[in-house]
C-alpha positions in Angstrom: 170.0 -106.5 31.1 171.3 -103.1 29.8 174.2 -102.7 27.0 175.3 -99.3 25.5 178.0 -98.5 23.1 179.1 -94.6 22.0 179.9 -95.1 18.8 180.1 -91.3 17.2 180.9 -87.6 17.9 178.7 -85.1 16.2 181.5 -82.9 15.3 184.3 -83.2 12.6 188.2 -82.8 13.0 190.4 -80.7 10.8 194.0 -82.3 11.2 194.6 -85.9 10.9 195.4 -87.7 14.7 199.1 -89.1 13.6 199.6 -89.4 17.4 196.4 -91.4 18.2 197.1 -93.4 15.1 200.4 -94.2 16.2 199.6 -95.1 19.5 196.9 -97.3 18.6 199.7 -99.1 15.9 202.2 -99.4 18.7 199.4 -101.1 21.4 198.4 -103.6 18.8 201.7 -104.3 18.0 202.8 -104.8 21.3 199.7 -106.9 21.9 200.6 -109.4 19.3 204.1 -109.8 20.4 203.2 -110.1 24.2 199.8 -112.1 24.2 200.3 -115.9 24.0 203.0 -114.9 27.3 201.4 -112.2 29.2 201.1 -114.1 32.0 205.0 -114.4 32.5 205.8 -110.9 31.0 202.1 -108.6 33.3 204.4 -109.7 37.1 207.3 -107.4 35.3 206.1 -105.3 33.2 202.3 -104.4 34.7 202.3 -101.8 37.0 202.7 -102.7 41.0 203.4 -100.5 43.7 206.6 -100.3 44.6 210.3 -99.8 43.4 209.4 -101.2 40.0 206.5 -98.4 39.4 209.1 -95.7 37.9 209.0 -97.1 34.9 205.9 -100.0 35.1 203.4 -97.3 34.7 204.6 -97.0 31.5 205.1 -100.0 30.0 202.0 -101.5 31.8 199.6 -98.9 29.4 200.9 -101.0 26.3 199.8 -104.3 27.6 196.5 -105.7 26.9 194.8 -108.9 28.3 192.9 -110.2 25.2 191.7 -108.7 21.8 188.2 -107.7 23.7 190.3 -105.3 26.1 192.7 -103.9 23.1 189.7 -103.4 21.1 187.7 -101.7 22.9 190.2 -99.7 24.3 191.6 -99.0 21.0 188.3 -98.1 19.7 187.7 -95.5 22.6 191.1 -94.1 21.9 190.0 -93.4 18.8 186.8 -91.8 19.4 187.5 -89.2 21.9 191.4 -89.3 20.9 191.1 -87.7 17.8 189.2 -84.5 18.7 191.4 -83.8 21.6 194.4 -83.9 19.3 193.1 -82.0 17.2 192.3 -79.2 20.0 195.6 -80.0 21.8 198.0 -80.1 18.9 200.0 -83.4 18.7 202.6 -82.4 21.4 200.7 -81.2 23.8 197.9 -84.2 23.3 201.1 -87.2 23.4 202.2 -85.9 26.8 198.3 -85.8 28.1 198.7 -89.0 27.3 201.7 -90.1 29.0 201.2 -88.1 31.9 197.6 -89.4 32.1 198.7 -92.7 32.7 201.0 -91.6 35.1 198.5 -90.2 37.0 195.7 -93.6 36.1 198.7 -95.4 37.9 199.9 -93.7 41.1 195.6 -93.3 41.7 195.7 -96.9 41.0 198.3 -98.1 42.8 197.4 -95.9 46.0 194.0 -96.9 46.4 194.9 -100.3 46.0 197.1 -100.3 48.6 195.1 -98.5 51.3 191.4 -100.1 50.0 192.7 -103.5 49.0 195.6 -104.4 49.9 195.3 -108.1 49.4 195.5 -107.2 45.3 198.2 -104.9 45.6 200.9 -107.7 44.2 198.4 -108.3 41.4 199.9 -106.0 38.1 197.9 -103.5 36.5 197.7 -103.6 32.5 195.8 -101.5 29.7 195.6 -98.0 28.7 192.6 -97.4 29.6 194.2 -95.1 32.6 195.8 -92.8 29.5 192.5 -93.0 27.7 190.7 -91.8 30.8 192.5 -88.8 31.2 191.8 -88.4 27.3 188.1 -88.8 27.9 188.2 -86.1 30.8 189.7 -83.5 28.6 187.0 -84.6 26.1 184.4 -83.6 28.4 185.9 -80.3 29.2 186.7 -79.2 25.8 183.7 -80.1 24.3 180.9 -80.4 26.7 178.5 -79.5 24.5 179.1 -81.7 21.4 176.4 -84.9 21.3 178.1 -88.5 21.9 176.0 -90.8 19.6 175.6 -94.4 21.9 173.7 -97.1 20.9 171.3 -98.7 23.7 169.6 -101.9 24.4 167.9 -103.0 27.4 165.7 -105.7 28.4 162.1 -105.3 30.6 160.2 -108.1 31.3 161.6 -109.9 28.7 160.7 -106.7 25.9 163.8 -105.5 24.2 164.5 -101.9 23.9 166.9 -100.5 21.7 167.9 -97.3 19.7 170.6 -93.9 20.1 170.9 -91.7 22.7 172.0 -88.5 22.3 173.8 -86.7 25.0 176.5 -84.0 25.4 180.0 -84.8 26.3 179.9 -83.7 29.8 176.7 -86.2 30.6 178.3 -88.7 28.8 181.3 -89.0 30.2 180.1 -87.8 33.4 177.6 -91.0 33.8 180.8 -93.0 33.1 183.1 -91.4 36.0 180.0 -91.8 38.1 180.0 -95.2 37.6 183.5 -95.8 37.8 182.9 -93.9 41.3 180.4 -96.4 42.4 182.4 -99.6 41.0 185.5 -97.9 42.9 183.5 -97.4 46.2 182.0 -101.1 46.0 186.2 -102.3 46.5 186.1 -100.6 49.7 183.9 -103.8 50.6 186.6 -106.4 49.6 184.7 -107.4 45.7 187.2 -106.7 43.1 186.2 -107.1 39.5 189.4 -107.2 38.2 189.1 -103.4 36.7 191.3 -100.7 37.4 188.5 -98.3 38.8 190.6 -96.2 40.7 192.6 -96.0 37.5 190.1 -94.8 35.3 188.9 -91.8 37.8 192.5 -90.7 38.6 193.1 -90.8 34.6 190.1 -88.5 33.9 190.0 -86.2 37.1 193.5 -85.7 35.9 192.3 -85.0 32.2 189.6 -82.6 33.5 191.9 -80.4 35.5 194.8 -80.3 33.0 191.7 -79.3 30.3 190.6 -76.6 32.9 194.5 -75.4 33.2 195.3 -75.7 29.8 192.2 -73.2 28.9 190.4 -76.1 27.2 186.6 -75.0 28.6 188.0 -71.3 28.0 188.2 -72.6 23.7 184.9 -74.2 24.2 182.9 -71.1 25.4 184.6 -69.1 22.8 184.0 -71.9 20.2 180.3 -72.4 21.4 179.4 -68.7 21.7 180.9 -67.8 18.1 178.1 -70.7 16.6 175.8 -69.2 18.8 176.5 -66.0 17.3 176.4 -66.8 13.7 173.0 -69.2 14.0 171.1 -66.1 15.2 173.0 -64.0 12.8 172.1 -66.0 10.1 168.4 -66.3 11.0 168.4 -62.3 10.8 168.1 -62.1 14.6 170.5 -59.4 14.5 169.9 -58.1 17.7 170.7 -61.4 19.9 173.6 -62.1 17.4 175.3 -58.8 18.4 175.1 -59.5 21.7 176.6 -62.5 21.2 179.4 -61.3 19.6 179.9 -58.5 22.1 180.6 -60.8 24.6 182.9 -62.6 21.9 184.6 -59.0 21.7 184.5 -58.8 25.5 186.4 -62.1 25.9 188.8 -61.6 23.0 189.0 -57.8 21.8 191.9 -58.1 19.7 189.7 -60.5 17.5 189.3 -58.9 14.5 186.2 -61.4 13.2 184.5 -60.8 16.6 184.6 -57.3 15.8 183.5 -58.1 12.0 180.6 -60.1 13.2 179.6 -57.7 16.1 179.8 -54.7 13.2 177.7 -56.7 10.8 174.9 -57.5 13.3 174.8 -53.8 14.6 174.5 -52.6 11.6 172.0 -55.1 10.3 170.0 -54.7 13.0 167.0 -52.8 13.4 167.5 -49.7 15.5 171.2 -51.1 16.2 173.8 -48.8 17.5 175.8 -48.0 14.1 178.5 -45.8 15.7 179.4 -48.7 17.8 178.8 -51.2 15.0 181.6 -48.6 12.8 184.2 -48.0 15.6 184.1 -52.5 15.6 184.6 -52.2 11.5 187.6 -49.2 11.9 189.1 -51.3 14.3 188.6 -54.9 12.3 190.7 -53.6 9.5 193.1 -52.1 11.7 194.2 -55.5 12.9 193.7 -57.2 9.7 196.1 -54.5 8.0 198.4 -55.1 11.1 198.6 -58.8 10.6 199.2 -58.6 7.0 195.7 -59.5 5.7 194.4 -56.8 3.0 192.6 -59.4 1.2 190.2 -60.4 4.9 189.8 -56.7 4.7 187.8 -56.6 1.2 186.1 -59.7 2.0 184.9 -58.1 5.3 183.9 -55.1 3.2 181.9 -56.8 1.1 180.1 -58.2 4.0 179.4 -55.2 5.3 179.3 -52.3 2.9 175.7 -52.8 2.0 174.2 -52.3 5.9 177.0 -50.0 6.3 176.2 -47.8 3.4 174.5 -45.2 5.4 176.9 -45.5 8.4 179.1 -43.2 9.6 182.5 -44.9 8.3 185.1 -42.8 9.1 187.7 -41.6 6.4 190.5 -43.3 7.4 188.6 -46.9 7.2 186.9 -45.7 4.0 190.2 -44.8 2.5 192.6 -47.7 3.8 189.9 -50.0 2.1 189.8 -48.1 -1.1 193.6 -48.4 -1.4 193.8 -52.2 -0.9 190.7 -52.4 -3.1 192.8 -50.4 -6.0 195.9 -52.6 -5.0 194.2 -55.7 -5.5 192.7 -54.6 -9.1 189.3 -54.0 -8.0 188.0 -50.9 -9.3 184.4 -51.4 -8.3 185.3 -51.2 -4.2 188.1 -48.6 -4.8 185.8 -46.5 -6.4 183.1 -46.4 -4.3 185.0 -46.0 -0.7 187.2 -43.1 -2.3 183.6 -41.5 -3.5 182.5 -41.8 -0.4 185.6 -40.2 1.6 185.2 -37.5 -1.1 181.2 -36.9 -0.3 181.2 -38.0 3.7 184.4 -36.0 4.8 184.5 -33.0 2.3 187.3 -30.9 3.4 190.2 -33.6 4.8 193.3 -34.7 3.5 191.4 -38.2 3.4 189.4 -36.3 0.6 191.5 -34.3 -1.3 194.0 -37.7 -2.0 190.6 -39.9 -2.5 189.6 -37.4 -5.4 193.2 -37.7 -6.6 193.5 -41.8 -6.5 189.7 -42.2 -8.0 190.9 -40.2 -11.4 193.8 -42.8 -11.2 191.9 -45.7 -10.8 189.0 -44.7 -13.6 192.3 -44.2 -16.1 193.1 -47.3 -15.0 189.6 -48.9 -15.8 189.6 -47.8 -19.3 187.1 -44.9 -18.4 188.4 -41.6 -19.8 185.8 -39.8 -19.4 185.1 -40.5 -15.9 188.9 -40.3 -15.0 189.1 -36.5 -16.5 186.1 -35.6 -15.1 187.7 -36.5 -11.5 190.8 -35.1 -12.5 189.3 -31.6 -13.5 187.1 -31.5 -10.6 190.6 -32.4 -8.3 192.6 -29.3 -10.0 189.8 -27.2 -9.1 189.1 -28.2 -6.1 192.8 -28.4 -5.2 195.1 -26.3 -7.6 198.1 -26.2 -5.2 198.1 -30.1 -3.9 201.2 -32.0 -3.1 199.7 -34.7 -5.4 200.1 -33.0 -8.7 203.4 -34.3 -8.7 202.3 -37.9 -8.7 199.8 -37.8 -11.3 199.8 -40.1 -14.4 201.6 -38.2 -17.1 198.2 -38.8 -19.6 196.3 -36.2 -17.2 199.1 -33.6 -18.6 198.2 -34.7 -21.7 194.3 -34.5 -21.3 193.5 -38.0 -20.2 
């Protein structure tokens, strides 16, 4: 005797699955108003082989045979529904669906015909063919996430029981297995009464429109990013940079690859800091490019204490000064532009930091500090374009 039951996926969504509700709503509807006659409505409305299968596929995944076969069904849809919507987007995951069943059907149906013909005039109900091709997207686009299932077994009359713990793609992948050998077993004449050819036409479709869709190509990403950050946040710097240079590698327009492959360079012992400030220039490059200044002094203030003896260039130094100064935050302004001003003495990136940090300690409230900046500026540059921009209280002696 052996009974299992997944029951949980160790991972949490971030949108809520209006399309798996809904269909799950519409089912049990439908069961309600169909059960008590399902035996006169399954001969037109299941799905048969034939003329009537252009449009029975579809009608035959909203038909249900008791509350046992709705339930469970329902309960499935639920389970591995709601993460695949919320991977898919609810478009893209409602015509998985439908073309799932599709696909549950026509396998159905074919195999039927050609393994046993002698049930091919018997209709086909459930969506468990839909739910299938759900379940084989599941196991692409999260292979790794554990599927909690509850076990019992009897040996020798000694119960076992307890969870199991296995990934997505075992999980699932026992299932299609035995759906495989349940399907093969009809080639001998014993039918069941379930759709086996269904269910592995369902998910072998699932798992190749998750392969085509880029599904595993989200999951690698997805996996490798946790990766990353777990050995970045156990101060293995070294393995988390690597990490995140195949991140970079995969996706190098990504500016938070780049962040994270910056941060563990420079954190690391020994780590390649020219590399991990080229990553950095080019972060805020693309952050500034999307319209996201504010990412830009959160990623400084990541970075700017292992980056305080790296070789920033001006141009990074000084873009983050500016937004720093923009966003009312003289503390970051103020020490980028004095480091443009000490690390690139001599460049244009220079002469305006000196200029802006007089600004920004007038704007502070610190007098002092702002006409000490703005006499060292005059000296330093008496015949600068920016005199003309100055604050009138510097003509007045600030």
């Amino acid at each position: 005797m052996f009974f299992f039951f997944p029951y949980r996926i160790e991972r949490r969504t971030t949108s809520f699955p209006w399309v798996t509700t809904t269909l799950i709503a519409l089912n049990t509807i439908v069961f309600m108003g169909t059960w008590l006659m399902l035996r006169e409505i399954a001969p037109a409305w299941g799905f048969m082989w034939g003329p009537r299968a252009v449009f029975t596929w579809f009608t035959s995944t909203f038909l249900h045979a008791d509350p046992f076969h709705l339930g469970f069904n329902m309960f499935f849809l639920w389970l591995f529904g709601s993460f695949v919507e919320d991977a898919l987007g609810h478009w893209r995951y409602l015509a998985l669906y439908l073309a799932g069943g599709l696909a549950a059907a026509l396998t159905d149906g074919l195999f039927g015909v050609l393994i046993t013909p002698q049930y091919a005039n018997v209709p086909s109900i459930g969506a468990s063919g839909a739910l299938a091709a759900i379940m084989g997207l599941f196991m692409v686009r999260f292979y790794k996430n554990k599927v909690r299932i509850a076990y019992f077994f009897m040996i020798w009359f000694y119960p076992k029981w307890g969870v199991w713990r296995p990934t997505g793609l075992v999980a699932i992948g026992l299932w299609f297995l035995g759906e495989l050998w349940s399907g093969m077993w009809l080639t001998t004449g014993t039918w069941t009464g379930v759709a086996n050819w269904a269910h592995i036409g369902g998910l072998v479709f699932g798992a190749a429109a998750g392969l085509m869709l880029g599904a595993k190509y989200d999951a690698d990403t997805e996996y490798l990013t946790d990766e990353a950050t777990e050995w970045a946040a156990s101060g293995a710097h070294d393995i988390a940079a690597g990490k995140y240079g195949q991140l970079v590698e995969r996706a190098p327009e990504n500016p938070e690859a780049l962040l994270g492959e910056a941060k563990a360079l420079l954190g690391a012992h020994g780590g390649d800091l020219d590399k991990g400030t080229a990553d950095l220039r080019k972060a805020v490059e693309l952050l500034v490019k999307s319209g996201n200044p504010e990412r830009v002094l959160l990623a400084w203030e990541e970075v700017r204490g292992l980056a305080a003896t790296a070789p920033v260039d001006a141009k990074t130094l000084a873009t983050i000064a500016s937004i720093a100064e923009g966003r009312q935050r003289p503390d970051l302004a103020s020490e980028a532009y004095w480091r443009v001003v000490q690390e690139h003495p001599g460049t244009r990136e220079a002469e305006r930091a000196l200029f802006r940090l007089s600004h920004v300690y007038l704007a502070a409230g610190m007098n002092q500090e702002a006409r000490d900046c703005w006499s060292r500026f005059c000296a330093m540059h008496p015949d600068s374009e920016w005199h003309a921009f100055a604050d009138p209280a510097f003509s007045l002696g600030a």
